[in-house]
Each structure stands twice: as C-alpha cells, then as structure tokens.
C-alpha positions as CSV (number, residue, x, y, z in Angstrom):
1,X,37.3,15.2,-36.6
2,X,37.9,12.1,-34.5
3,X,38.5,14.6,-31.4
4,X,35.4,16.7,-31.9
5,X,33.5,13.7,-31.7
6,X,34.9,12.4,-28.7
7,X,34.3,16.1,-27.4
8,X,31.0,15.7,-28.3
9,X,30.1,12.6,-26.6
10,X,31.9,13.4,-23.8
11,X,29.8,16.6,-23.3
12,X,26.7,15.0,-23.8
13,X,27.5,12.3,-21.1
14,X,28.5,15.4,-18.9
15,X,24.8,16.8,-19.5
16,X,23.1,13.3,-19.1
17,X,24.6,13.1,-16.0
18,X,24.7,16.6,-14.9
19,X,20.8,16.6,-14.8
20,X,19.9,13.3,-13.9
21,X,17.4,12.5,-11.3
22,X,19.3,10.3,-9.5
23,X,22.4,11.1,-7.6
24,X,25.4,10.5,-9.2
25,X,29.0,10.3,-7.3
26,X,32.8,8.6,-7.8
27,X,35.5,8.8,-5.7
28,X,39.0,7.1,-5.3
29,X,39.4,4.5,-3.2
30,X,41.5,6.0,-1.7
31,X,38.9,8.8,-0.5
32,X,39.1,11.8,-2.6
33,X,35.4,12.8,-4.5
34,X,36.2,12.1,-8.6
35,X,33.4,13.7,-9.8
36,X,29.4,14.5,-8.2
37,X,26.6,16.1,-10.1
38,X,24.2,18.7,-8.9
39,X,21.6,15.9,-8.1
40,X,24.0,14.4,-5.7
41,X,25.1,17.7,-4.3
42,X,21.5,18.7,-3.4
43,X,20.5,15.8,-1.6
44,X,23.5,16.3,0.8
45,X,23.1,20.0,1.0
46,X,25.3,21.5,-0.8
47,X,26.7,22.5,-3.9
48,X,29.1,20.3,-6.5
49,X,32.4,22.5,-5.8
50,X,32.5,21.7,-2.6
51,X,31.1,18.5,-2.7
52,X,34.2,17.1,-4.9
53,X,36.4,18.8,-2.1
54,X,35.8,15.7,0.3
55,X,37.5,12.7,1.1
56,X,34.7,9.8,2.0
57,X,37.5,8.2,4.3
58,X,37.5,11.5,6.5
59,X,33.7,11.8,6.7
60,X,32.5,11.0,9.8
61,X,28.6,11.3,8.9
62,X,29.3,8.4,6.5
63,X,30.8,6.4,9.1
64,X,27.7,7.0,11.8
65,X,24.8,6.7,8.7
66,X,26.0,3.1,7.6
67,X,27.3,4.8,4.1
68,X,31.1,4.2,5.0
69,X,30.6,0.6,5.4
70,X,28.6,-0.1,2.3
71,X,30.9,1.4,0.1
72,X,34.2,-0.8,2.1
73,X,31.4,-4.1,1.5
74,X,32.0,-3.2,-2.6
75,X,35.5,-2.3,-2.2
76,X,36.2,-5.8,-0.2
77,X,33.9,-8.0,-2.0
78,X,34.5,-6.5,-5.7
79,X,30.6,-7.0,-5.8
80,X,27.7,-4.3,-6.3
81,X,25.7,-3.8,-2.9
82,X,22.7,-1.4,-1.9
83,X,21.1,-0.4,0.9
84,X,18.5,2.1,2.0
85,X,21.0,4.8,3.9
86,X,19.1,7.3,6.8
87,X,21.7,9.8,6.5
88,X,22.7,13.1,8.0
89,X,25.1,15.1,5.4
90,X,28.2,17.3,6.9
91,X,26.2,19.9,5.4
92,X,23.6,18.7,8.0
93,X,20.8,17.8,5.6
94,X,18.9,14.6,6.3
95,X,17.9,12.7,3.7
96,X,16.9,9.1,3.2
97,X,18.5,7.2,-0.2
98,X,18.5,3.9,-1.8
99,X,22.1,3.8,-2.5
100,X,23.5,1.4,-5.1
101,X,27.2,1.0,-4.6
102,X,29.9,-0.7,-8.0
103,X,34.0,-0.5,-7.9
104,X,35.3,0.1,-11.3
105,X,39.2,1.1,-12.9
106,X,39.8,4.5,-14.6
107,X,43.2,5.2,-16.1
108,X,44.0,1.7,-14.0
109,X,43.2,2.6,-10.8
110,X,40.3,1.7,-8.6
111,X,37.0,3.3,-7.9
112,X,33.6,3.6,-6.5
113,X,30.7,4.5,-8.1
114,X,27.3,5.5,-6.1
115,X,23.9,6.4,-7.3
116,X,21.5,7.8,-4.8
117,X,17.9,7.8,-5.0
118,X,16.0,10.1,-2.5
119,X,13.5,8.6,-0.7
120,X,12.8,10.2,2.3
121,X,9.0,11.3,1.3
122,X,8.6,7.8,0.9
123,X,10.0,7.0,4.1
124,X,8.0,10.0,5.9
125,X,5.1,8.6,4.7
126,X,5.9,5.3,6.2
127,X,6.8,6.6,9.5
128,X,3.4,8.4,9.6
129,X,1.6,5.5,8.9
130,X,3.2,3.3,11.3
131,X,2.0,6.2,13.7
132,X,-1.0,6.2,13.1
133,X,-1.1,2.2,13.4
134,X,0.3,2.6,16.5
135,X,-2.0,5.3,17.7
136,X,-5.1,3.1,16.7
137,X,-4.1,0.4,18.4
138,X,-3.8,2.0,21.6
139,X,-7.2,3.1,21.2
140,X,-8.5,0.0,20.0
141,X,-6.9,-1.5,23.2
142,X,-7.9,0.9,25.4
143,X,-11.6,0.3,25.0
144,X,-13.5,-1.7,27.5
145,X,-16.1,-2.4,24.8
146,X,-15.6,-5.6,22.5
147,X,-14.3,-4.8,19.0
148,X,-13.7,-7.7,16.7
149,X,-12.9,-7.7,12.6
150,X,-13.9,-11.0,11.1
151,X,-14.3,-11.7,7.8
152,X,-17.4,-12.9,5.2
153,X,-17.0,-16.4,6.2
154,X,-16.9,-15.4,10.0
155,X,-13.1,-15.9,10.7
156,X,-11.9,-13.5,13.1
157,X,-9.3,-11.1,12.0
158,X,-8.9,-8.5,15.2
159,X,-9.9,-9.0,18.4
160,X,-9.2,-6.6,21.6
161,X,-8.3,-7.3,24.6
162,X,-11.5,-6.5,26.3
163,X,-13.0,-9.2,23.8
164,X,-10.1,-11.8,24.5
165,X,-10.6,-11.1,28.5
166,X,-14.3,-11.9,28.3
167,X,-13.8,-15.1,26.2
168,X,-10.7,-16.5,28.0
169,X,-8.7,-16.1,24.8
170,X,-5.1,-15.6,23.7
171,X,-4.8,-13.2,21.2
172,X,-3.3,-16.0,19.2
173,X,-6.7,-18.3,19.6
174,X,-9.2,-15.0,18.7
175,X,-7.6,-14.9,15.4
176,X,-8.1,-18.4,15.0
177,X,-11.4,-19.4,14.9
178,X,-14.9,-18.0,14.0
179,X,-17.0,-15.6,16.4
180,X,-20.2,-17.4,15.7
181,X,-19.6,-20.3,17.8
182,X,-20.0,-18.1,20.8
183,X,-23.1,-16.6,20.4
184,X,-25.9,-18.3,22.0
185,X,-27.5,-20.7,19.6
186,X,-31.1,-19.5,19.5
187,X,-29.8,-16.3,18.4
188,X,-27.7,-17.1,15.9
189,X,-30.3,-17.0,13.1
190,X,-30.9,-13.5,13.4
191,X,-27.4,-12.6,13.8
192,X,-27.2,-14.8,10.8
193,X,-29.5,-12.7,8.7
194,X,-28.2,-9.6,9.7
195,X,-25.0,-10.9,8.5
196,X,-26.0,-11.6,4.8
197,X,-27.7,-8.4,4.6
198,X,-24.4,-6.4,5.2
199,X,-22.4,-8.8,3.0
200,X,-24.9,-8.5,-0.1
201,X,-25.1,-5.1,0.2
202,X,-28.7,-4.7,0.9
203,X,-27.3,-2.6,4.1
204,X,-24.4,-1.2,5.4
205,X,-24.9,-1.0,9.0
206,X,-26.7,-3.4,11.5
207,X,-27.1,-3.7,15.3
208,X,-27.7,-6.7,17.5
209,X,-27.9,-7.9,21.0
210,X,-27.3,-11.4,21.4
211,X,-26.6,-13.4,24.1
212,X,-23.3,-15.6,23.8
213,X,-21.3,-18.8,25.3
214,X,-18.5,-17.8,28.0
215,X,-15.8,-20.3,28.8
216,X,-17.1,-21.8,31.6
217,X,-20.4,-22.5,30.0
218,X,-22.8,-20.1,31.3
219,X,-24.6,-17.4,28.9
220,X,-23.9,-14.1,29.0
C-alpha cells in the first residue's frame, strides 16, 4: 500500500511537471540532461527524447548565449542565480527566457536545476518600441521647426535641436527651465490665456505667434 502511494505521488509530480508552463530541466553536474519536460523541449525546438540526450558541458550554444556560465555561477557559488538568457538552441530556435538557476543532491550526488520562462514576445515588443523611439527622434531632430514638450506648470520636458540652436541652449539647460521666460513679455498674456484654456479643457488645440527673447537680447 505504502508503494502504491509513492507511485501515486510520484506520477502526479511527473504530470505537474510534464505540463507546466514554465520550463523545467536537471542535469548532472557533470553534464548529462536528468530529466526535461515538454515545456522545456519546445522552447529550444525540439522534442524531450532528444533533449535528455545532451550534455550541457558539450553545448556550444550555451557557451555563446551566456547559459553555460550562469549555470557554473550556481555550481561555484552553491547560490540560486537568474538571468534573462537571448539564446539560440542547437535545434536553432531563438528564444528569450528568464532562467532561474539552483544546485541540489539526488541519490548524493550534485545537480542543477533550471526553470525557463519564455519571454521573447515580451522582449519583441521592447525592441519594437525602442524602434520606434529611435525612429521619432530622428524625426523630431530632423525638423528645422521648434518642437518643445513642457509641462502644466511650463517646465520644459523636450526640446529639439532646432529649438536649442535658436536659444543658445544645451540640451541639458532646455530641459531645465520654463519656456515662458523667452517669449516677449507683452505677449505673454495671451500666450498665458491660451495656455489655461488647453489645460482646463475648454480646448484642445491653440495657435499663437509671439515674439520671444534670443540670447543676445534682441526680439525675434
């Protein structure tokens, strides 16, 4: 009875962690692959019978992704360690993972356990963005007309360069001080007033031409 049970469990650990979402993999110090589930095996490309074939030590895609030396870090320090991995399988799958890296002992001798979380929408999604940062700034820098981002109170946020070039300002000194100061003081009422209108909603877009202070004191 005592055996069936321990059968039992042991089954249902195998299920929990043959369909887990996260990756699941052990391996021998030494090298050889212990045990992988199907997760695991399809974030690498493959399948678990070959997976469990490998030997990490002989894997040369561990070795050029970073993964090789994360797991040595747990082995040497006897401490859990994790890292976000860009890795290229042997299978040749890419896949970015959060991998979270343990030693343990089974049947008294050492091991490594790794979990693998796939995160390489995540990661696409963060290139693209960066992108498309990149791609507005190089329009936004490109433009020969002024474009400036300030806030309610009037503190710039952006300024370009055409902006900075007109005002003899460093990028650093656009962002911080207020834009009002430079326009032309008999106009800054109505500029003003236009400004409270867009900031109590009474309007969402207004248009201005004001004259303004340039460094060496003459209006332009």
């Amino acid at each position: 009875r005592v055996e069936a049970r321990i059968n039992d469990l042991l089954a249902f650990n195998e299920k929990i962690l043959n369909h887990s979402a996260v990756g699941i993999l052990t391996y021998k110090v030494t090298g050889p692959c212990v045990y992988a589930n199907e997760k695991a095996a399809a974030m690498v490309g493959t399948n678990v019978l070959q997976l469990i074939t490998q030997n990490f030590r002989a894997l040369e895609a561990w070795k050029k992704s970073g993964l090789y030396d994360l797991v040595e870090k747990a082995i040497r320090t006897q401490e859990p360690v994790t890292d976000d991995i860009h890795h290229v399988s042997a299978f040749e799958k890419e896949v970015w993972m959060t991998v979270h890296c343990v030693t343990f002992k089974s049947k008294g001798e050492d091991h490594v356990l790794l979990s693998l979380s796939d995160i390489t929408e995540r990661q696409q999604m963060e290139e693209a963005l960066r992108q498309s940062q990149d791609r507005y700034r190089t329009l936004v820098e490109a433009q020969t007309d002024f474009i400036v981002r300030w806030k309610q109170d009037g503190q710039r946020t952006f300024a370009n360069e055409a902006y900075c070039h007109y005002f003899g300002l460093t990028p650093e000194e656009a962002v911080s001080g207020r834009f009002v100061p430079l326009i032309y003081e008999e106009d800054r009422p109505a500029v003003e007033a236009k400004l409270q209108r867009l900031v109590s909603g009474v309007t969402s877009v207004e248009t201005d031409i004001h004259r303004v202070l340039r460094p060496d004191g003459s209006i332009g």
